[in-house]
TIKOL-90931 format. One record per residue (C-alpha): residue number from 1; chain; x, z, y. Coordinates in nm, 2 decimals, m for minus. Layout:
N
ATOM num chaine     c1     c3     c2
ATOM NUM      A      X      Z      Y
...
//
This chain:
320
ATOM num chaine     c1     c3     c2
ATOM   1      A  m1.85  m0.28   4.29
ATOM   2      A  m2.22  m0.37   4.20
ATOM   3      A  m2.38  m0.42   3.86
ATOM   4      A  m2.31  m0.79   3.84
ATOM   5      A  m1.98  m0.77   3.92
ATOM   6      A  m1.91  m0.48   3.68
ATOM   7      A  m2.07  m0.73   3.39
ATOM   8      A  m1.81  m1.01   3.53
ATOM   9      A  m1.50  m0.81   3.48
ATOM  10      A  m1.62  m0.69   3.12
ATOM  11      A  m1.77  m1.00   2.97
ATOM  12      A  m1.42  m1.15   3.16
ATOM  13      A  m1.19  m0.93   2.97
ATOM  14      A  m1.38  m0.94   2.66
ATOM  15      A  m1.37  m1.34   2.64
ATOM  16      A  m1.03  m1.32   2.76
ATOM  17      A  m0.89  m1.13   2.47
ATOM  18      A  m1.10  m1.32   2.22
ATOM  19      A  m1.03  m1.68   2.29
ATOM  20      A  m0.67  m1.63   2.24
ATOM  21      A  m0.70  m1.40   1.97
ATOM  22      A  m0.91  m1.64   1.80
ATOM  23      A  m0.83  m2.01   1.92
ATOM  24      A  m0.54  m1.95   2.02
ATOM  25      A  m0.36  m1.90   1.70
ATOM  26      A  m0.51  m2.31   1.60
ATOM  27      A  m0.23  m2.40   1.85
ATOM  28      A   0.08  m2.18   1.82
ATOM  29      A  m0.02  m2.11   1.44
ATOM  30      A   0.16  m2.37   1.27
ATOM  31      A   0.47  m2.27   1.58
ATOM  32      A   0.47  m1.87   1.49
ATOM  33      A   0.45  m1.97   1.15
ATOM  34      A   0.74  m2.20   1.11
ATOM  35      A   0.94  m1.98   1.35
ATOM  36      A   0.87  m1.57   1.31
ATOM  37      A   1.20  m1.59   1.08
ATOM  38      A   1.40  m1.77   1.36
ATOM  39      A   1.31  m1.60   1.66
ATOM  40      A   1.20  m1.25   1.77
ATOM  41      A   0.83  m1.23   1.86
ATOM  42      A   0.88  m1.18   2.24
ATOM  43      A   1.11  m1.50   2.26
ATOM  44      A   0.83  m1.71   2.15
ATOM  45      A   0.58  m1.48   2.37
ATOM  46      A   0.78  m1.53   2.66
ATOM  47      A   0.81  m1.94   2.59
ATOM  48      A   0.40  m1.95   2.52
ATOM  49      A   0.33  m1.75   2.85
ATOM  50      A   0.50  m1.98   3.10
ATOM  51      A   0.32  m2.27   2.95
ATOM  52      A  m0.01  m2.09   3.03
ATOM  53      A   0.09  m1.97   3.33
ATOM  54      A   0.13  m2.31   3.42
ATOM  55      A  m0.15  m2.47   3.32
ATOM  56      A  m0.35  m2.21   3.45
ATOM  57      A  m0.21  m2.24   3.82
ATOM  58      A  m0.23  m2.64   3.79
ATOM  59      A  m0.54  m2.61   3.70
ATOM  60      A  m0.65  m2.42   3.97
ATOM  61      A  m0.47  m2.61   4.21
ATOM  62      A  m0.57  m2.96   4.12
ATOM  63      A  m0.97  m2.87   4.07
ATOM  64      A  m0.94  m2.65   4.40
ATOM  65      A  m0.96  m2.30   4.24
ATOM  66      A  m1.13  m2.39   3.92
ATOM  67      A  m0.92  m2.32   3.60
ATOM  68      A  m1.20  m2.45   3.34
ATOM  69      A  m1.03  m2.81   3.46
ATOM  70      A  m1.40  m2.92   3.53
ATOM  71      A  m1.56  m2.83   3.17
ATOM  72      A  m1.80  m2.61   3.35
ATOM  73      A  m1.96  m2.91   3.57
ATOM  74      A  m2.32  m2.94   3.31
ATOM  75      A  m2.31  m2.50   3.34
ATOM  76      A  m2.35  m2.36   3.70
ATOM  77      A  m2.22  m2.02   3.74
ATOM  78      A  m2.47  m1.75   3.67
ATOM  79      A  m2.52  m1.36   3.76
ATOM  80      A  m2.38  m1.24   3.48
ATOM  81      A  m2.59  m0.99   3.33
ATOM  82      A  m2.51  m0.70   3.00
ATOM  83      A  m2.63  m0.98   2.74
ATOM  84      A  m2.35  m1.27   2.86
ATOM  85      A  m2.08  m0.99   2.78
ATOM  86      A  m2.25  m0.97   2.43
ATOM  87      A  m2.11  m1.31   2.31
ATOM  88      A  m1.72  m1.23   2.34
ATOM  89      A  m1.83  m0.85   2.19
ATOM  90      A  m1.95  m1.06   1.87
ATOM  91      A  m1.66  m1.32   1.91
ATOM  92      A  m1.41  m1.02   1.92
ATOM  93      A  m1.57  m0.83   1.61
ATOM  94      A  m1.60  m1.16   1.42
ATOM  95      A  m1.19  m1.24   1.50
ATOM  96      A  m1.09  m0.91   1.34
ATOM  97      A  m1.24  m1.00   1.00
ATOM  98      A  m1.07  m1.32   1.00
ATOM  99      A  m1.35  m1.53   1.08
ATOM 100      A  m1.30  m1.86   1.27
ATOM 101      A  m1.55  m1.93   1.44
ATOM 102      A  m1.60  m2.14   1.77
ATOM 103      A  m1.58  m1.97   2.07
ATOM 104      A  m1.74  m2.18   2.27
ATOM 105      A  m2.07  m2.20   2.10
ATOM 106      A  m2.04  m1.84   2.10
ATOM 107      A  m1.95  m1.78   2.39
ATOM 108      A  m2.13  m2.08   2.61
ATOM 109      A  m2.42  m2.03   2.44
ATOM 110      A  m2.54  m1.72   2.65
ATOM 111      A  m2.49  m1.99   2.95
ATOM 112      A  m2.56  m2.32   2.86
ATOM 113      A  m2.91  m2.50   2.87
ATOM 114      A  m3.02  m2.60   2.51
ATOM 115      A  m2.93  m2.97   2.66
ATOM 116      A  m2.58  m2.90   2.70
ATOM 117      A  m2.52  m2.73   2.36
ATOM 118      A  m2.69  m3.00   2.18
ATOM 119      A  m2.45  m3.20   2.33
ATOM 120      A  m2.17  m2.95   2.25
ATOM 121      A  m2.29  m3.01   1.90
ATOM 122      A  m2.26  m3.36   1.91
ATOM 123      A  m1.91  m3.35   2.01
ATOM 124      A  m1.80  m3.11   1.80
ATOM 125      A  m1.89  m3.29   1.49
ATOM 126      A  m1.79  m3.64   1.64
ATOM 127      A  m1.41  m3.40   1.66
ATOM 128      A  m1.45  m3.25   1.33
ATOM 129      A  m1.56  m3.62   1.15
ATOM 130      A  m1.30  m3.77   1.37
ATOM 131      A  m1.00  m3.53   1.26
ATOM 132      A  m1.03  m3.51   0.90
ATOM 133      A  m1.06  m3.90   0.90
ATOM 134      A  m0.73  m3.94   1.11
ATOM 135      A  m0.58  m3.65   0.89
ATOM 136      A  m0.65  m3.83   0.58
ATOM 137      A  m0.49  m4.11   0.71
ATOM 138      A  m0.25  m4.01   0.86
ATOM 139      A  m0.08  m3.77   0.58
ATOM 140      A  m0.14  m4.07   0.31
ATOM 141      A   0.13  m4.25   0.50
ATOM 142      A   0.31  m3.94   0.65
ATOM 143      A   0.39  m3.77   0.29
ATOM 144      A   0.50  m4.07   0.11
ATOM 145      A   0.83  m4.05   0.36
ATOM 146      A   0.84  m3.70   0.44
ATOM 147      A   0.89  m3.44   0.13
ATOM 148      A   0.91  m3.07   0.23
ATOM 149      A   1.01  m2.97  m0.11
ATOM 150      A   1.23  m3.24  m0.26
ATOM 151      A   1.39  m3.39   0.09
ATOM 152      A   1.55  m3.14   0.31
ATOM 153      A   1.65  m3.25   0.64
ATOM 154      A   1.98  m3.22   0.74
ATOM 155      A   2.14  m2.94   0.93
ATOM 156      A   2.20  m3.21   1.24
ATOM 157      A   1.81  m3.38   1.19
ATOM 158      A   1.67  m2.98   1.10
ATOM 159      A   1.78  m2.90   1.52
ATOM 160      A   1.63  m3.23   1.65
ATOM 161      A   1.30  m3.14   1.46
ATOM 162      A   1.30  m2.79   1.60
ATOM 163      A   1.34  m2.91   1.96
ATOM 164      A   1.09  m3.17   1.88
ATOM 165      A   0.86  m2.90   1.73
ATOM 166      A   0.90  m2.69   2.06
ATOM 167      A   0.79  m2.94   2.28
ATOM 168      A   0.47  m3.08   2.10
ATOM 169      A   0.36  m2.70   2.06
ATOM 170      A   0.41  m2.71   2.44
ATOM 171      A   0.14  m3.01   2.50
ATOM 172      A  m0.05  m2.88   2.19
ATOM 173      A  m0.09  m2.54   2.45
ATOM 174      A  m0.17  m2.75   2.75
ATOM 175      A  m0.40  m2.98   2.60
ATOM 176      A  m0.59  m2.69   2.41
ATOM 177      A  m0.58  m2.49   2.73
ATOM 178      A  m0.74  m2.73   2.96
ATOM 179      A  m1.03  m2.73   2.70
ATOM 180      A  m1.05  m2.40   2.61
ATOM 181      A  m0.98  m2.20   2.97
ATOM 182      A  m1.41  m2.27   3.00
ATOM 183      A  m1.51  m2.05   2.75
ATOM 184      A  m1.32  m1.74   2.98
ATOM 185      A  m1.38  m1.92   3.34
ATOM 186      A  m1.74  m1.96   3.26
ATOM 187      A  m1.75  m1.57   3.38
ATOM 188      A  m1.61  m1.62   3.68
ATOM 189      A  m1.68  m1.80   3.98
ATOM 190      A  m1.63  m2.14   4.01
ATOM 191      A  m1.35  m2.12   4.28
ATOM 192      A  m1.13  m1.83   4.19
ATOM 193      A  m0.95  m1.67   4.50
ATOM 194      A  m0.60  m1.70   4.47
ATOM 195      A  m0.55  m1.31   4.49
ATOM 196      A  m0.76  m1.27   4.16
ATOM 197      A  m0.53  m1.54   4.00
ATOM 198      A  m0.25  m1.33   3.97
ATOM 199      A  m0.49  m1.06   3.79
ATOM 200      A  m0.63  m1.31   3.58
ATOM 201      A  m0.26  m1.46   3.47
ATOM 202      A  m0.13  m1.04   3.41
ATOM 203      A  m0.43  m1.02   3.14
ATOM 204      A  m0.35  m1.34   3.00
ATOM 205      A   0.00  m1.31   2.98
ATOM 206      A  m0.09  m0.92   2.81
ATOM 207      A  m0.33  m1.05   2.54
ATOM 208      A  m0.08  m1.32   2.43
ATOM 209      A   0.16  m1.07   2.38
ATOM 210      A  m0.06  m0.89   2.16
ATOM 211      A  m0.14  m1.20   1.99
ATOM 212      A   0.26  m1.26   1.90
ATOM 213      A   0.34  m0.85   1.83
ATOM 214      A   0.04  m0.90   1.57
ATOM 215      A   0.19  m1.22   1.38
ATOM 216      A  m0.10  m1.40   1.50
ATOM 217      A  m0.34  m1.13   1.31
ATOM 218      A  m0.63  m1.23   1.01
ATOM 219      A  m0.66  m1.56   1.19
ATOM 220      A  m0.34  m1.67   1.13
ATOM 221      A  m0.43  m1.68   0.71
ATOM 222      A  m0.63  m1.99   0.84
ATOM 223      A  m0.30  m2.14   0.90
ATOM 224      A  m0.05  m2.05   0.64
ATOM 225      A  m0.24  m2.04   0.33
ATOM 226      A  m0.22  m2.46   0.38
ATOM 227      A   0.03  m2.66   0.24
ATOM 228      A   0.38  m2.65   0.43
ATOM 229      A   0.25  m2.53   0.76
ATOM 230      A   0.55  m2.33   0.77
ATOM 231      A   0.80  m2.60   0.76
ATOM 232      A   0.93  m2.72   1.08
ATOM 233      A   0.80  m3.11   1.05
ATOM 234      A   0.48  m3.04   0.90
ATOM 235      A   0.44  m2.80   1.17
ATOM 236      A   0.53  m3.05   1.44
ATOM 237      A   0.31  m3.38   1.28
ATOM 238      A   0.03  m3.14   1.30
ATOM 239      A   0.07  m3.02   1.65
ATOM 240      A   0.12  m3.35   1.77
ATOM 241      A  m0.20  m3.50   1.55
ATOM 242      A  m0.44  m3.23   1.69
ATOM 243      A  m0.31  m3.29   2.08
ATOM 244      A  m0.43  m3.64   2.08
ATOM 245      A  m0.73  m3.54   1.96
ATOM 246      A  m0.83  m3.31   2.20
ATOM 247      A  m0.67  m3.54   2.45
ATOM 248      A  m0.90  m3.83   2.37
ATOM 249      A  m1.20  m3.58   2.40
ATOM 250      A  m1.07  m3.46   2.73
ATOM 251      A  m1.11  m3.77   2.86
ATOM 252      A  m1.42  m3.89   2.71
ATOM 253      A  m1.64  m3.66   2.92
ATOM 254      A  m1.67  m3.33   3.08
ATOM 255      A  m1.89  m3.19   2.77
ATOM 256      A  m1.72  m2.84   2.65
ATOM 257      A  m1.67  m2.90   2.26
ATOM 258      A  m1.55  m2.66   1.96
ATOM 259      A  m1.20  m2.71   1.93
ATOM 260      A  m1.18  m2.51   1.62
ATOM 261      A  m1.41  m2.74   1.44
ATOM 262      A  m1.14  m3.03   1.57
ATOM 263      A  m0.86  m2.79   1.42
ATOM 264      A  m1.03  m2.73   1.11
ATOM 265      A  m1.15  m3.05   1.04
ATOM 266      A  m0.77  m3.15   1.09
ATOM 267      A  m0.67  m2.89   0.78
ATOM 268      A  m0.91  m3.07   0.57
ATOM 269      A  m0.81  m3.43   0.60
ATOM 270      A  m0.47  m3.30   0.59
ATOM 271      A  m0.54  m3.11   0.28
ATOM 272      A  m0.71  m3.39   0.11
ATOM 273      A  m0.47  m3.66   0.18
ATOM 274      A  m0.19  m3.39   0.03
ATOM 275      A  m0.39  m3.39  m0.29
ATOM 276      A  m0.48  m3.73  m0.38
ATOM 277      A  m0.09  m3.77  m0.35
ATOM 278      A   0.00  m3.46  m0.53
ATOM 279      A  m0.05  m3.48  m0.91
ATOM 280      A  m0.04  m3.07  m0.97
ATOM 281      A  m0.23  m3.00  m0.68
ATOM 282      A  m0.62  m3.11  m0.75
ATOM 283      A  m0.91  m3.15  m0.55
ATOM 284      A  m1.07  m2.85  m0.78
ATOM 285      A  m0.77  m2.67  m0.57
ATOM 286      A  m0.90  m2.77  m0.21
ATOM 287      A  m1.23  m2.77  m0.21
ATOM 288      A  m1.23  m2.34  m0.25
ATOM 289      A  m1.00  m2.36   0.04
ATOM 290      A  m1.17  m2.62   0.31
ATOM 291      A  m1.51  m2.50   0.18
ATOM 292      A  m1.41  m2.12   0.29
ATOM 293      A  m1.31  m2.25   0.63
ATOM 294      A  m1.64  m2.47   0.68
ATOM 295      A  m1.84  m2.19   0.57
ATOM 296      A  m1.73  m1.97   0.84
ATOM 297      A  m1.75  m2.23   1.12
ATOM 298      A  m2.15  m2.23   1.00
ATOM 299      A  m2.16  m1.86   1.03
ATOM 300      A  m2.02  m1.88   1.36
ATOM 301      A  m2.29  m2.13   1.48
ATOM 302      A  m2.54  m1.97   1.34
ATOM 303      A  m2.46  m1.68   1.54
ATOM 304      A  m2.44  m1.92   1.81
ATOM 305      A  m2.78  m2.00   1.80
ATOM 306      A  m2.91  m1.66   1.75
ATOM 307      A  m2.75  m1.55   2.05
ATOM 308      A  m2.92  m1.86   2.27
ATOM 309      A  m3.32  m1.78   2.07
ATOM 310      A  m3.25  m1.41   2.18
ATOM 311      A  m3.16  m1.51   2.51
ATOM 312      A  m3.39  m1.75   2.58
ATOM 313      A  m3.71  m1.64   2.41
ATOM 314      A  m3.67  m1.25   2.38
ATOM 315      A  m3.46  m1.11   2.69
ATOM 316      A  m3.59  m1.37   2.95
ATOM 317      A  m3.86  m1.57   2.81
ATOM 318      A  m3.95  m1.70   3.11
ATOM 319      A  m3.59  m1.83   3.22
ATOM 320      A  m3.67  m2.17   3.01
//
């Protein structure tokens, strides 16, 4: 095994634990949350790991062996070298404080041209702008008919919500997936043999489990310190809100985009629209909350960009 190679499997591993120790827990947060009581951790490992498992493989068999569904086409793959495994080191340090930041800033950075991450920029925000405003929206109309506190559904309505919940987690995973599987692919080569896709699946399907046994981790605070994230039809409205959105981005072009700035921009909106509705629960109450979260998105991208200057005008200066 040579030294690139080596460089692959760590800064492959690395990235593999930290995306879905980090993102993943935007997806199946408001899922563990509203279901950790209900069902034992592996039960909703188990569920979660087929639904990657498939997404990975169609991936791989639709794009003819590339699982980043075709995010990677603006980054060709590279020789990967000791300072691309650096960016998942970081990502992985910053995920066990608690810190949210976007992984694929971090972790593209090391590999995109500064084109491509100013368009990553772009995007992002156009998710994060685009989210809250849908959010607020979209809870004005939703809590005037649903009341978590006041309005319990019934026992009969509580299953139908529950199955409901189950499968718009499902497209939640798969939609977020498809984004998201760059930010590990981008180690790899663009065609994966099939013989390392078995590998790659067992270290998935490893991490995840992790992920669950940990309740998610310091990531998942993100989650449930929002209003009723643990009930089952909050829960489900959000999943289903933030699928479409990254749905629509999927399709609008082959950019890679933060999807934690789309998930976080999401809380907000949701957040505000939840206050201007709610008499006892103020603005002066959200802003400590939202402000928290968009302060450590910046301290993400700031690393981001750190991580490109160093790369770009320290390590190989002449590589621009």
């Amino acid at each position: 095994m040579d030294y690139f190679t080596i460089w692959m499997f760590v800064g492959f591993i690395l990235a593999a634990y930290s995306v879905v120790a980090n993102d993943s827990v935007q997806t199946l947060g408001t899922w563990m949350a509203s279901n950790q009581n209900r069902f034992k951790w592996y039960y909703l490992w188990i569920a979660a790991t087929l639904v990657l498992w498939a997404t990975l493989w169609w991936g791989w068999t639709v794009n003819n062996g590339d699982i980043s569904y075709g995010r990677l086409n603006k980054i060709p793959f590279q020789e990967i070298q000791w300072y691309h495994a650096t960016a998942p080191l970081i990502l992985l340090l910053l995920t066990r404080v608690g810190i949210p930041v976007s992984t694929s800033f971090l972790v593209l950075s090391a590999f995109a041209s500064s084109f491509v991450l100013e368009k990553m920029l772009i995007k992002s925000i156009m998710g994060y702008a685009l989210a809250a405003i849908v959010a607020y929206i979209a809870w004005n109309v939703i809590e005037r008919i649903i009341d978590e506190k006041k309005k319990k559904p019934s026992k009969k309505n509580r299953v139908r919500w529950r199955v409901a919940q189950w499968c718009s987690t499902a497209f939640l995973w798969y939609t977020w997936l498809s984004h998201d599987m760059a930010n590990i692919a981008v180690f790899l080569p663009r065609t994966v043999p099939i013989e390392w896709m078995f590998i790659i699946s067992l270290i998935f399907a490893l991490f995840l489990g992790y992920t669950f046994y940990e309740k998610g981790g310091k990531i998942q605070q993100i989650v449930v310190e929002k209003t009723g994230t643990r009930f089952v039809r909050s829960a489900t409205l959000i999943d289903l809100v933030y699928a479409f959105i990254l749905l629509f981005f999927k399709q609008y072009n082959d950019i890679p985009m933060s999807t934690t700035w789309v998930f976080v921009g999401l809380l907000c909106g949701r957040e505000l629209a939840i206050s201007t509705l709610m008499k006892n629960y103020k603005f002066k109450y959200v802003f400590p909350i939202i402000g928290k979260d968009f302060l450590k998105m910046m301290v993400g991208l700031m690393v981001s960009v750190g991580i490109v200057l160093m790369i770009h005008y320290v390590i190989k200066p002449n590589g621009l």
